[in-house]
C-alpha positions as a Markdown table, in Angstrom:
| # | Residue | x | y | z |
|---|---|---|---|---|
| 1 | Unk | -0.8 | -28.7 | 51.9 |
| 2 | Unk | -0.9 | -30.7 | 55.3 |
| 3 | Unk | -2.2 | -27.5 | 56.3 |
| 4 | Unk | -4.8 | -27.6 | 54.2 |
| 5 | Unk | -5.5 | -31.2 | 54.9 |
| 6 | Unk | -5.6 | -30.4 | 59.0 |
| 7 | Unk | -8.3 | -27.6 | 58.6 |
| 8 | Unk | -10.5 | -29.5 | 56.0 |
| 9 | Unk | -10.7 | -32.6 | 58.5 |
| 10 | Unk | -11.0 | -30.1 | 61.4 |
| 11 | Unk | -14.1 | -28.4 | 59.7 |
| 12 | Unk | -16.2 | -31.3 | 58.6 |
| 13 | Unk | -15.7 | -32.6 | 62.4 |
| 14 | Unk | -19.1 | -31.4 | 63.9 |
| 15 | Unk | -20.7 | -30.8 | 60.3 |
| 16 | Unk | -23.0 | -34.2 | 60.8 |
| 17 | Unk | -23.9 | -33.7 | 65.1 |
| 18 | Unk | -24.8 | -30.2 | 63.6 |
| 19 | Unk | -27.0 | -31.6 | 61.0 |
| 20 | Unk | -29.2 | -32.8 | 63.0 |
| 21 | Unk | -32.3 | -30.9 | 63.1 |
| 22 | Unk | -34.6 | -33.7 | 65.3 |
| 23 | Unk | -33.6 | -35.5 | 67.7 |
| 24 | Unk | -36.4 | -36.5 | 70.1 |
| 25 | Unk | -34.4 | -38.6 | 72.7 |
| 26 | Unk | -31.9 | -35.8 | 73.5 |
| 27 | Unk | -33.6 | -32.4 | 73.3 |
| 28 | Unk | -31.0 | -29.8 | 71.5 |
| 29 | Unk | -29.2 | -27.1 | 73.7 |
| 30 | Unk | -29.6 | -24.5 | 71.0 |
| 31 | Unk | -31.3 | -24.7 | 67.6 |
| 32 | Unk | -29.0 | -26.6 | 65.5 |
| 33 | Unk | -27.1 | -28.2 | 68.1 |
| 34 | Unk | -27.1 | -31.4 | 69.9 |
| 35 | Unk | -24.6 | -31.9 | 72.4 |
| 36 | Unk | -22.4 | -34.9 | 71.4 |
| 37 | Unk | -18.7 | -36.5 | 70.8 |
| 38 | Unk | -17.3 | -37.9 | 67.5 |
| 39 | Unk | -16.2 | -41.7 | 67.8 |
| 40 | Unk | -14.8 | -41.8 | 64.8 |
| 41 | Unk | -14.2 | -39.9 | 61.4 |
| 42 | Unk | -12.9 | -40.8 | 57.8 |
| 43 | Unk | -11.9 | -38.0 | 55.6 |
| 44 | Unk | -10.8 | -38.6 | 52.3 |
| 45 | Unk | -8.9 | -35.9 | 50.5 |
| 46 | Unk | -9.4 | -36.0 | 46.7 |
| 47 | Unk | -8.0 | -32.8 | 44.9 |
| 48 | Unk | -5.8 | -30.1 | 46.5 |
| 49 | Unk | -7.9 | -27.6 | 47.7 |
| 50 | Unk | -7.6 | -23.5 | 48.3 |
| 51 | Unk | -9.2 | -22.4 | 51.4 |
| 52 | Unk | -8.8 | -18.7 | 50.3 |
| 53 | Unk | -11.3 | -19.3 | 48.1 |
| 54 | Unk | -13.7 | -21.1 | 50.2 |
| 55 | Unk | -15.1 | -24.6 | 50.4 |
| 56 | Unk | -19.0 | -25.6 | 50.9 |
| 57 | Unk | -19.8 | -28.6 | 53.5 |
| 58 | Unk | -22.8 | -30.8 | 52.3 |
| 59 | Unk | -23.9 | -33.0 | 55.2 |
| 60 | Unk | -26.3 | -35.9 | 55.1 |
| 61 | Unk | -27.3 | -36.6 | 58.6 |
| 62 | Unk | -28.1 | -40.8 | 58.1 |
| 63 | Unk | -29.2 | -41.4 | 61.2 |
| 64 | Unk | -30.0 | -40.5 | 65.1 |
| 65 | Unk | -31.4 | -43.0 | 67.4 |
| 66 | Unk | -30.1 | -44.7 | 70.6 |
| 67 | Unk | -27.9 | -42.0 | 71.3 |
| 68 | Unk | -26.1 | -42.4 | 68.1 |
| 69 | Unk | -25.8 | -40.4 | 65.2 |
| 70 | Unk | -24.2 | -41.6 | 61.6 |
| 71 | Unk | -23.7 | -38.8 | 58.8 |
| 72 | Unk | -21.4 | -38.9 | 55.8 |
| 73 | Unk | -21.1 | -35.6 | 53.2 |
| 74 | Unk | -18.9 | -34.1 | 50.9 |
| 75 | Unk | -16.9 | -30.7 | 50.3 |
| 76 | Unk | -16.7 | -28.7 | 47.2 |
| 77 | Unk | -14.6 | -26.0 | 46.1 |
| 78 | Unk | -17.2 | -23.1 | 45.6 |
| 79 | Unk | -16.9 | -23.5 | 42.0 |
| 80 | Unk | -18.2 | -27.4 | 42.5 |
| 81 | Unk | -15.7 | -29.1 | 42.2 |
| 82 | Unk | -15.4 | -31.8 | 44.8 |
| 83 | Unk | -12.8 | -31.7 | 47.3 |
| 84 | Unk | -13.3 | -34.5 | 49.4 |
| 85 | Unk | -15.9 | -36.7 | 51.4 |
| 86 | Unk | -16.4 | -37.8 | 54.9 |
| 87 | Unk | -18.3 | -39.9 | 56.9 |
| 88 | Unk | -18.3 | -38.8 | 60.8 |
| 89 | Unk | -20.2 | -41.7 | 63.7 |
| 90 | Unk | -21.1 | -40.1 | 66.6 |
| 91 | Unk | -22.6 | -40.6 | 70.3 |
| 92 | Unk | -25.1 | -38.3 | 71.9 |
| 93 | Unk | -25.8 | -37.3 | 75.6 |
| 94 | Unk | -27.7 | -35.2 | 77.5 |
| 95 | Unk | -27.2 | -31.5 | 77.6 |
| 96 | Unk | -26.3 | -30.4 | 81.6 |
């Protein structure tokens, strides 16, 4: 189970920076993709969940603007059932 926990946190990390799809202060390095750092991330874990069988990230980019980014989503078992939720703050910076 802490496992489980680990990877579920570790895959929702970059779920809301990848969100975004504009972003017109810090033009994206690749479609999809703006180059930035998490500041800080809550994950709350609701019902056990089996990775074998998949989970589905739903991201809500809330917003991007003065080099910040704010996001929260869920993640559901790929039956529906919902897993957990996040909520992920970020800072953006210019791609080198």
């Amino acid at each position: 189970p802490m496992i489980t926990r680990a990877l579920l946190a570790l895959a929702s990390e970059p779920a809301v920076m990848a969100s975004i799809s504009t972003y017109s202060e810090i033009p994206a390095s690749s479609p999809g993709r703006v180059p930035g750092n998490v500041l800080a991330q809550t994950v709350t874990l609701l019902e056990p969940a089996d990775l074998v069988s998949g989970i589905v990230l739903r991201t809500t980019p809330q917003y991007a603007g003065q080099g910040r980014v704010h996001g929260h989503g869920s993640m559901v078992s790929v039956s529906g059932e919902l897993l957990a939720t996040y909520s992920t703050t970020g800072v953006l910076r210019q791609p080198r």
